[in-house]
C-alpha positions, -999 to 999 in steps of 0.1 A, spaced: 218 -396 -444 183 -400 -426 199 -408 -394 216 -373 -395 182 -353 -405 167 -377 -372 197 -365 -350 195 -331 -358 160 -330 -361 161 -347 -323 188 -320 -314 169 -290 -323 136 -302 -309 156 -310 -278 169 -273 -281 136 -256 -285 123 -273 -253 150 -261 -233 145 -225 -248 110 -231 -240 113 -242 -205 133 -215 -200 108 -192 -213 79 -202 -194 102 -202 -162 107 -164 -165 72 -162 -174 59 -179 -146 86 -162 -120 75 -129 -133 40 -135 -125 45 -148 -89 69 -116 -87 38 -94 -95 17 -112 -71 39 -112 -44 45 -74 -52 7 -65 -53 8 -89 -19 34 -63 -1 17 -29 -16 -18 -43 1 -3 -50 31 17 -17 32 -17 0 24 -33 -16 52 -6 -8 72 -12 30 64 -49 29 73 -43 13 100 -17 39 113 -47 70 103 -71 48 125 -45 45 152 -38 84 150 -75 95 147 -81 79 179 -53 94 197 -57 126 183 -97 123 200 -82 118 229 -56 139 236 -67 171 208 -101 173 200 -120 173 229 -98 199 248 -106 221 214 -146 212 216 -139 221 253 -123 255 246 -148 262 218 -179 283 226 -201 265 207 -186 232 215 -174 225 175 -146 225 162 -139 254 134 -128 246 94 -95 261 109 -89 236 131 -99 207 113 -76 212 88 -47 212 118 -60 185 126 -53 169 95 -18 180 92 -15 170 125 -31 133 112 -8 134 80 25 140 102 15 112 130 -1 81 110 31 91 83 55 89 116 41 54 125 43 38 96 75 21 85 101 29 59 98 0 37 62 6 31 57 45 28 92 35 2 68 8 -15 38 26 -18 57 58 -34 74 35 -55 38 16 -63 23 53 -74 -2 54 -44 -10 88 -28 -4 80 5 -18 112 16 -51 103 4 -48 70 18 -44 87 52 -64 111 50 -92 86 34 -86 65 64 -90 94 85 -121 105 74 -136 70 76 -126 63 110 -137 97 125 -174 89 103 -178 58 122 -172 71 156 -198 92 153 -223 65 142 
């Protein structure tokens, strides 16, 4: 009789470590899942800044200073900036790939902002 409690005691502690190996397998998966995930949406984010930097500078090139250049005054109006910005939206957005603008939807970032964010930063320290 105590040799069957001790086998099925054995048996179910066997059983619970398996269903508890099991549980901190998924557990630990899901956390190197996360990481991995918060891994991709930096580097898709960086990705995007780096395509507003890319564009800012091409857009000094080739846009702004023929407007400065056409411009009385030598500035650029509120008008223009803000084509400009479309204009920075539409290229950084067309050099960045499809997997990351996908992830970064998908993650809940306003990419927009990013850009734009990027933007701003870039065109700040140029004048510096």
């Amino acid at each position: 009789m105590t040799e069957i409690i001790i086998a099925n005691a054995v048996q179910i502690a066997a059983t619970l470590m398996v269903t508890l190996i099991g549980v901190l397998g998924t557990w630990l998966t899901a956390k190197i899942a996360k990481r991995t995930e918060l891994a991709n949406i930096s580097a898709a984010t960086n990705e995007a800044v780096r395509a507003a930097q890319l564009t800012v500078l091409e857009l000094q090139q080739t846009t702004v200073e023929a407007m400065k250049a056409a411009s009385e005054d030598g500035k650029l109006t509120a008008a223009e900036i803000e084509h400009l910005g479309a204009l920075l939206l539409e290229k950084a957005l067309a050099q960045m790939s499809d997997p990351a603008k996908k992830l970064l939807t998908a993650a809940g970032v306003d990419l927009t902002a990013v850009i734009k964010g990027a933007g701003e930063a870039m065109v700040q320290q140029m004048k510096k």
